[in-house]
FIDO-221367 format. One record per residue (C-alpha): x, y, z. Coordinates in nm, 2 decimals. Layout:
// FIDO-221367
@east: X north: Y up: Z
...
END
This chain:
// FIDO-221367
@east: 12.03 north: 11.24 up: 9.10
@east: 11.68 north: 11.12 up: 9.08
@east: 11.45 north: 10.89 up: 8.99
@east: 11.06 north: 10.75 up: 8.95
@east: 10.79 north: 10.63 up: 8.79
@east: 10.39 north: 10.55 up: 8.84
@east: 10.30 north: 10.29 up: 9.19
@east: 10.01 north: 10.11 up: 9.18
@east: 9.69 north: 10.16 up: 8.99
@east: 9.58 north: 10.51 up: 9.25
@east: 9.76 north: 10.80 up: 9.06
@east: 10.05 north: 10.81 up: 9.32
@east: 10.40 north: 10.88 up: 9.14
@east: 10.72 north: 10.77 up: 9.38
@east: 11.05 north: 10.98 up: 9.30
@east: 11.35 north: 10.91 up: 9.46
@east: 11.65 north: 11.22 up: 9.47
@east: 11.95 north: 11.09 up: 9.65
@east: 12.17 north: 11.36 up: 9.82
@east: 12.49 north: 11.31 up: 9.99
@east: 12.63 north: 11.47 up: 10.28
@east: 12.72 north: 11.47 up: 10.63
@east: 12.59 north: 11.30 up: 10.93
@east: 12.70 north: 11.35 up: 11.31
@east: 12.62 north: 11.18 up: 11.60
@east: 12.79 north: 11.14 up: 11.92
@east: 13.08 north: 11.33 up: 11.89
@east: 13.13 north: 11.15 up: 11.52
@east: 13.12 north: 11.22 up: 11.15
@east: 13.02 north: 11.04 up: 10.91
@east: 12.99 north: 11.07 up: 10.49
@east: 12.65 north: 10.93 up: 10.35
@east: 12.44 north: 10.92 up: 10.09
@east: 12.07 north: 10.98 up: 10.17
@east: 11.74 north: 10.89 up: 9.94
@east: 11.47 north: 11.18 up: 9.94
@east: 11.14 north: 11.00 up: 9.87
@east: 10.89 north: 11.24 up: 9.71
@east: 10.54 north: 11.13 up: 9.67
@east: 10.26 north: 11.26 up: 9.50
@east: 10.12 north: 11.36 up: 9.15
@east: 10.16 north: 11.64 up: 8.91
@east: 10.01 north: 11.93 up: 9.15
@east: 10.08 north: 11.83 up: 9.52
@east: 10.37 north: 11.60 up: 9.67
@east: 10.50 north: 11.51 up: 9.97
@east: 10.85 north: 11.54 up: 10.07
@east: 10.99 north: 11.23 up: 10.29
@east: 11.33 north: 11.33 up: 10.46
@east: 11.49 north: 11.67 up: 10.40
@east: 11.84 north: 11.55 up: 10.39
@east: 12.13 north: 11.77 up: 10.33
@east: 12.06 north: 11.96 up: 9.96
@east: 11.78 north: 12.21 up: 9.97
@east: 11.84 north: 12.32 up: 9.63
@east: 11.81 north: 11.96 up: 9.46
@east: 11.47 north: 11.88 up: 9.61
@east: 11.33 north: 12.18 up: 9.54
@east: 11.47 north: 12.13 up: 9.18
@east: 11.26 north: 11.77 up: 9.20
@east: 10.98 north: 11.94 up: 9.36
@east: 10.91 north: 12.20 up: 9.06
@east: 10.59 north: 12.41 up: 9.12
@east: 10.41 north: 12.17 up: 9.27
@east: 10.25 north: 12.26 up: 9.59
@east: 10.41 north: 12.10 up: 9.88
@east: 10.15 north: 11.93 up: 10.14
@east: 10.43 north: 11.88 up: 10.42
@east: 10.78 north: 11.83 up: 10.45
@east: 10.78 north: 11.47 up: 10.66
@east: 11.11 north: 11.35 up: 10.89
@east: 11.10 north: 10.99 up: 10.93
@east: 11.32 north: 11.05 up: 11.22
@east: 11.56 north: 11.34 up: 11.40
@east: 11.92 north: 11.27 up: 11.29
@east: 12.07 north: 11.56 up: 11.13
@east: 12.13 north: 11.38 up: 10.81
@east: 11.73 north: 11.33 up: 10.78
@east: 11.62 north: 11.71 up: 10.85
@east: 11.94 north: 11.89 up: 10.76
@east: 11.79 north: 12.08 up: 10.50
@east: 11.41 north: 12.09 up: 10.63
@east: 11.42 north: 12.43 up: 10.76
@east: 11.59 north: 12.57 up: 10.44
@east: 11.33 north: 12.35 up: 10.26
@east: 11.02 north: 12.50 up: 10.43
@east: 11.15 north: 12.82 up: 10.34
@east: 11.18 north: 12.76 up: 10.00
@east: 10.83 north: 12.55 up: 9.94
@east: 10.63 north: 12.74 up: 10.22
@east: 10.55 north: 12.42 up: 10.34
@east: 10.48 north: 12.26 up: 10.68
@east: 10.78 north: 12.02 up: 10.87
@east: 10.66 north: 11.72 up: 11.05
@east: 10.80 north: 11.47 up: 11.30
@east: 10.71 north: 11.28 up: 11.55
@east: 10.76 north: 11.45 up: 11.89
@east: 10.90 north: 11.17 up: 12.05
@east: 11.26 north: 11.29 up: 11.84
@east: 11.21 north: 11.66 up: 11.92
@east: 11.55 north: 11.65 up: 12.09
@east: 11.74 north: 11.55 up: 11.79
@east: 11.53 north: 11.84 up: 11.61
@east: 11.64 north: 12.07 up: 11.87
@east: 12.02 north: 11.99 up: 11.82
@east: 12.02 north: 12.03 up: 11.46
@east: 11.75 north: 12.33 up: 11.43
@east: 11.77 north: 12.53 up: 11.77
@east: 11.50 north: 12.76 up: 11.85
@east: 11.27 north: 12.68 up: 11.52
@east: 11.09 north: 12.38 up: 11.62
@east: 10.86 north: 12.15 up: 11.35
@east: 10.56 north: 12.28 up: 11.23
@east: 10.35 north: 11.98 up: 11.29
@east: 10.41 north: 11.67 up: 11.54
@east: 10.32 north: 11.34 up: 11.36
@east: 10.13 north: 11.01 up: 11.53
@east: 10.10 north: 10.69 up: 11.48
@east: 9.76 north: 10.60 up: 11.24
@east: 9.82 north: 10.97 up: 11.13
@east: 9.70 north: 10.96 up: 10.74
@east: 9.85 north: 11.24 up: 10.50
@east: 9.60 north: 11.24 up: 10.19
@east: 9.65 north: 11.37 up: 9.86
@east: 9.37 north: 11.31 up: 9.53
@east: 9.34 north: 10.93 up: 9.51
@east: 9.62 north: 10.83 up: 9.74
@east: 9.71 north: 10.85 up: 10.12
@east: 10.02 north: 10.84 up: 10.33
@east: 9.98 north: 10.62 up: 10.67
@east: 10.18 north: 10.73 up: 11.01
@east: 10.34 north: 10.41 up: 11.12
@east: 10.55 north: 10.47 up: 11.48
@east: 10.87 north: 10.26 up: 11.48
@east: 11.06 north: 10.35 up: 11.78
@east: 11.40 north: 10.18 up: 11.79
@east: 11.68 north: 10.35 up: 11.55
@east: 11.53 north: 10.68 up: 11.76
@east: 11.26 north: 10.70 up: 11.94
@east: 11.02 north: 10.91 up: 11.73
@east: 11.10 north: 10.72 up: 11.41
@east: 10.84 north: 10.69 up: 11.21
@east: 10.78 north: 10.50 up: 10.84
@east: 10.52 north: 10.57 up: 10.61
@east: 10.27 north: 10.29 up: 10.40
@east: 10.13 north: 10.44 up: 10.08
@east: 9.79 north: 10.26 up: 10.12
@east: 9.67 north: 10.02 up: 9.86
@east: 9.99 north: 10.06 up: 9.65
@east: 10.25 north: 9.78 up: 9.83
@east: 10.47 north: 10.03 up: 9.95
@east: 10.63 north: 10.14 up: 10.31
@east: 10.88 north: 10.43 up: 10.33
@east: 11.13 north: 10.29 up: 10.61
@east: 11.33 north: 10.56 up: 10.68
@east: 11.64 north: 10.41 up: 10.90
@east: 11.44 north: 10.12 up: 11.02
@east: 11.46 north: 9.88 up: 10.76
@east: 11.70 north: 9.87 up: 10.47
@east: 11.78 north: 9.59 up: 10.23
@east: 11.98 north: 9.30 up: 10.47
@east: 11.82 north: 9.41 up: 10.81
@east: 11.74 north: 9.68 up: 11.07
@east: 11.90 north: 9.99 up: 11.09
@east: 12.17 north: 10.12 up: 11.34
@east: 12.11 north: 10.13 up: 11.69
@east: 12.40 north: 10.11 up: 11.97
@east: 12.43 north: 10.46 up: 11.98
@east: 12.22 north: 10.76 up: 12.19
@east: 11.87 north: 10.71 up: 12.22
@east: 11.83 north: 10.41 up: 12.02
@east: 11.75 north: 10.05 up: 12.10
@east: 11.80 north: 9.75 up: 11.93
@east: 11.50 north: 9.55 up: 12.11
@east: 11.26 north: 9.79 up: 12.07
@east: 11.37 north: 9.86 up: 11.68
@east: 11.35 north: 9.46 up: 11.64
@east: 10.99 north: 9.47 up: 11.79
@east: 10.85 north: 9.78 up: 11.59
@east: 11.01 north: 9.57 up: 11.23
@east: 10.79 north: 9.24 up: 11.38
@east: 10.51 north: 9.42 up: 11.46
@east: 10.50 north: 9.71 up: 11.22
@east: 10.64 north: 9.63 up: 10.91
@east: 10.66 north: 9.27 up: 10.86
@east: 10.25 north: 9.19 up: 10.91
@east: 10.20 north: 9.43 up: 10.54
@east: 10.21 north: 9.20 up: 10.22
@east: 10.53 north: 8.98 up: 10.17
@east: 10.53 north: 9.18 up: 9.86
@east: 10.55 north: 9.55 up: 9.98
@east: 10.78 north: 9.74 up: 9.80
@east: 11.06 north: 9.93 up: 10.09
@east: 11.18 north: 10.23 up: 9.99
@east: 11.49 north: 10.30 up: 10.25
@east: 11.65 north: 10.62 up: 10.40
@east: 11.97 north: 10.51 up: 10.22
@east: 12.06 north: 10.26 up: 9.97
@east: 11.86 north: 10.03 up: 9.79
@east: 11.50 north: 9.91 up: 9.83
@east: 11.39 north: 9.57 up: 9.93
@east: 11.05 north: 9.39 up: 9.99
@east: 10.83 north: 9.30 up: 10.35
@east: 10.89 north: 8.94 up: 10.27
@east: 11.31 north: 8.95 up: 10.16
@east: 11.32 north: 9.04 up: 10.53
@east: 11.08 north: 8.86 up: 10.68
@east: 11.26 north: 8.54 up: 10.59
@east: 11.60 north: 8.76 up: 10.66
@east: 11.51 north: 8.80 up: 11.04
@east: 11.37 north: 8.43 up: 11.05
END
């Protein structure tokens, strides 16, 4: 299933294809529904999160030219399908190396293609894709601000009614609230965020949320 339309005034077109699947951490399975976040125009896109259907977002991508292949973060349920995915666009896979173990569990012996950083920009014709470094859910997560269009991809960091998980291996619940404070909630009360799963919500719903 997907979905999208024109953001902002800079050419940038947001589709969203949500893909369902598996995800396993710590000795436990969970079912879940994931949103792949593609961003671009009609000849180059980026793909946020290669979650579990390769086939589907290839389907979304068409033949547009793939710029990268973008993990906001290292749980299998983010990069399942990346390596598949690369395959199939011939496109780069990048994450932030701070998650490269998570990587490593999910994809042994065929590591990312390109290790992202924070103020990291991705451009592409009129619009540009900003490396924000949100340790906390894991520590390489990362989220991504579509400059000059109000909009942050949040990957697990922020949904709609708060942070995202932490409690469980490598994650930290201090450090995720710290990276929402100072990473997320100084953008525009009304940036548009588009999460890793479920329904978006804006910078200032959870500004007032967390108080």
């Amino acid at each position: 299933m997907s979905a999208g339309g024109p953001v902002g005034g800079g050419g940038a077109r947001v589709e969203r294809v949500v893909t369902s699947g598996i995800f396993s951490l710590d000795g436990e399975d969970f079912e879940v529904d994931n949103n792949v976040w593609l961003v671009g125009d009609d000849e180059r896109v980026v793909v946020i999160d290669a979650a579990h259907d390769a086939g589907a977002i290839a389907e979304a991508v068409g033949g547009r030219r793939t710029l990268a292949i973008v993990a906001t973060h290292g749980h299998n349920d983010h990069i399942g399908a990346a390596v598949e995915l690369a395959a199939r666009l011939h496109a780069p896979v990048a994450l932030h190396p701070a998650d490269r173990m998570l990587w490593d569990s999910v994809h042994p012996g065929r590591g990312p293609d390109l290790a992202l950083d924070d103020g990291q920009t991705i451009d592409f014709g009129a619009a540009r894709l900003r490396v924000l470094h949100t340790p906390g859910h894991t520590p390489g997560g990362i989220c991504l601000a579509l400059e000059g269009e109000g909009v942050v991809f949040s990957g697990d960091t922020l949904f709609l009614g708060g942070p995202g998980a932490t409690g469980r291996s490598f994650s930290d619940r201090p450090t995720l609230l710290e990276s929402i404070r100072t990473r997320l909630l100084v953008l525009d009360p009304g940036t548009v965020v588009h999460t890793g799963h479920g329904e978006d919500t804006t910078v200032g719903a959870e500004a007032a949320a967390l108080g």
